[in-house]
C-alpha positions, -999 to +999 in steps of 0.1 A: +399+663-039+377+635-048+358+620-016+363+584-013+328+569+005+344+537+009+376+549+031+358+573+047+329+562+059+341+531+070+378+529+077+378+499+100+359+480+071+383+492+046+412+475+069+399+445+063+396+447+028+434+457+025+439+424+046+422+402+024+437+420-011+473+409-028+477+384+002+506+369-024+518+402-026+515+399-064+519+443-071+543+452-050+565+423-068+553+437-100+567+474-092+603+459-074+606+442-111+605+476-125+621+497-100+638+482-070+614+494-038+648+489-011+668+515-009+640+537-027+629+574-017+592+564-020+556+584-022+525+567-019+495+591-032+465+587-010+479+562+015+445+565+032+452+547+065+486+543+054+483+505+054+513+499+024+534+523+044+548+500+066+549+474+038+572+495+022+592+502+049+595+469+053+611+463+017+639+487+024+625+520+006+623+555+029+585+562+028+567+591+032+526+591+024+505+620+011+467+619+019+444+646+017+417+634+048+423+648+079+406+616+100+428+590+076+459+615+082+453+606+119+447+572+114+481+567+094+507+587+115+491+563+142+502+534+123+536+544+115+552+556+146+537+519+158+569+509+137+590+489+156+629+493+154+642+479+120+609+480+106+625+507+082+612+548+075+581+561+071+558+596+076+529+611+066+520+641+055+484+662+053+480+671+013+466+666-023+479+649-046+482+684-070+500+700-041+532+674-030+547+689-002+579+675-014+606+691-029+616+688-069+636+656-079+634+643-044+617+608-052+624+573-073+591+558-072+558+569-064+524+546-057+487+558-060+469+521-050+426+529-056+438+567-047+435+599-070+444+585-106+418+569-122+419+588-159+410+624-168+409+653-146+440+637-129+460+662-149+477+683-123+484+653-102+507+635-129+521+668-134+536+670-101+548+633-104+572+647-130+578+674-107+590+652-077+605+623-097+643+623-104+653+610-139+647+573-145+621+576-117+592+555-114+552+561-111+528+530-104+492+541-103+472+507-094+440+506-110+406+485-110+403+463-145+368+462-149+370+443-181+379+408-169+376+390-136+347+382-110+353+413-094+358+436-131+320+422-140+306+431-102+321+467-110+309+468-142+273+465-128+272+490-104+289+513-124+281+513-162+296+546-169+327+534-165+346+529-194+378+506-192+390+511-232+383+552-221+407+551-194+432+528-208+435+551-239+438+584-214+467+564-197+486+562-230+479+598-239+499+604-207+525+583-215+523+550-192+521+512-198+494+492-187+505+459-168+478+437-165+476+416-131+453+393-115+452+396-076+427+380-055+401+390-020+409+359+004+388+364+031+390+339+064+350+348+071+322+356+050+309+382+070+341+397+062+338+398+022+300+411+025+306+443+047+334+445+021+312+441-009+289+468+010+315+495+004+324+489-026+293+486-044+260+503-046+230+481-018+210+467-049+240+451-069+258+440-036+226+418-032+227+404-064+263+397-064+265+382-029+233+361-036+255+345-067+285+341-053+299+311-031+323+313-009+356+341+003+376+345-024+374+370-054+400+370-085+402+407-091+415+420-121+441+453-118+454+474-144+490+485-133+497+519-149+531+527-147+559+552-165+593+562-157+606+596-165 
C-alpha cells in the first residue's frame, strides 16, 4: 500500500476537489462508450471516500468499492448507506488492491480514478484485475497526463521525476490503450482551488503556480488507461 498524503491528510479538502473535477462528467462517459456502466457488476480500486460510488450507482451498475485506509473505509460506508431508495447498489469493503476480496470472474468493469495504478510496481494489482474480470470485461485506470494542459505543466514542476512517455510505455507492456481526455477543476470560490492546489502540490510550487494563475478553473489533462480481457 502506497499512502496517499493528499486523501489522507485532508479528506474534507479532497471532497472538494472531487466536486470541482469532471463537473461535465466527461470519464465516466468515456468508460459507458466502452463498456455500458448500467446493469454492470462494478469495482472501483481505491474509492477513497467513495465519492464515484454513488455516481455509479446512479448509472445502473451494482457497486462495490475496495480501499485499503481504515479512516476513508469509514468515511465511504458512511456515504453509501446515505443512499436513498432508487439511488441503485453499492458497499465497501476494507482491502488492497493486490488482495480483492472478490471472488474469480465476478466483475464487468473495474475503475482505479488517482488510486493504486500509476505504472510499475502495480504488477500484482493488474493481476487480480484479470483475476476478478469475466471475459470481455473492462479495466479503466484514470491517470494524470502530465504532458499537456495547465494542470500536466503544474505537475510536472513539482514532480520532475515523473516521466509520462515511461508510464505510457509501461501501460502498453501491460496491454491497455491510452485514451486521452481533457477534463477541467471548476471551482465556485478561489479559496477553494488554493487549499486544493495545497494538496496536490509541494508549498513552494503551489506558490508559484497560484501567484500565475487567474481565476477557478483548470483544464487538466487525463490519460484513460483502459483494456478489456
Amino acid at each position: 500500500m502506497i499512502r496517499s498524503p493528499n486523501i489522507w491528510d485532508a479528506p474534507h479538502v479532497y471532497e472538494t476537489e472531487n466536486l470541482a473535477s469532471d463537473r461535465a462528467g466527461v470519464i465516466e462517459a468515456a468508460i459507458d462508450a466502452l463498456h455500458p456502466i448500467a446493469g454492470a457488476d462494478l469495482l472501483d480500486v481505491g474509492c477513497g471516500t467513495g465519492f464515484h460510488l454513488p455516481r455509479f450507482a446512479g448509472l445502473g451498475a451494482r457497486v462495490v468499492g475496495v480501499e485499503p485506509h481504515l479512516p476513508l473505509v469509514a468515511l465511504a460506508q458512511d456515504r453509501v448507506c446515505r443512499l436513498g431508495p432508487g439511488s441503485g447498489s453499492a458497499r465497501v469493503l476494507a482491502a488492497e488492491a493486490e488482495r480483492l476480496p472478490l471472488r474469480n470472474r465476478c466483475l464487468d468493469v473495474v475503475h482505479a480514478r488517482w488510486a493504486y495504478f500509476f505504472g510499475a510496481g502495480c504488477e500484482p494489482g493488474l493481476a487480480e484485475l484479470e483475476r476478478v474480470l469475466r471475459p470481455g470485461g473492462l479495466a479503466c485506470i484514470v491517470d494524470i497526463d502530465a504532458a499537456r494542459s495547465t494542470f500536466g505543466g503544474w505537475f510536472r514542476r513539482a514532480y520532475p521525476a515523473y516521466d509520462p512517455v515511461a508510464t505510457k510505455r509501461f501501460w502498453a507492456r501491460q496491454g491497455f490503450a491510452t485514451l486521452p481526455l481533457t477534463i477541467a477543476w471548476t471551482f465556485d470560490r478561489r479559496e477553494d482551488l488554493e487549499a486544493v492546489v495545497r494538496i496536490e502540490l509541494p508549498p513552494v510550487v503551489a506558490d508559484e503556480v497560484l501567484a500565475g494563475h487567474v481565476g477557478t478553473d483548470v483544464d487538466y489533462a487525463v490519460a484513460l488507461r483502459w483494456r478489456r480481457y
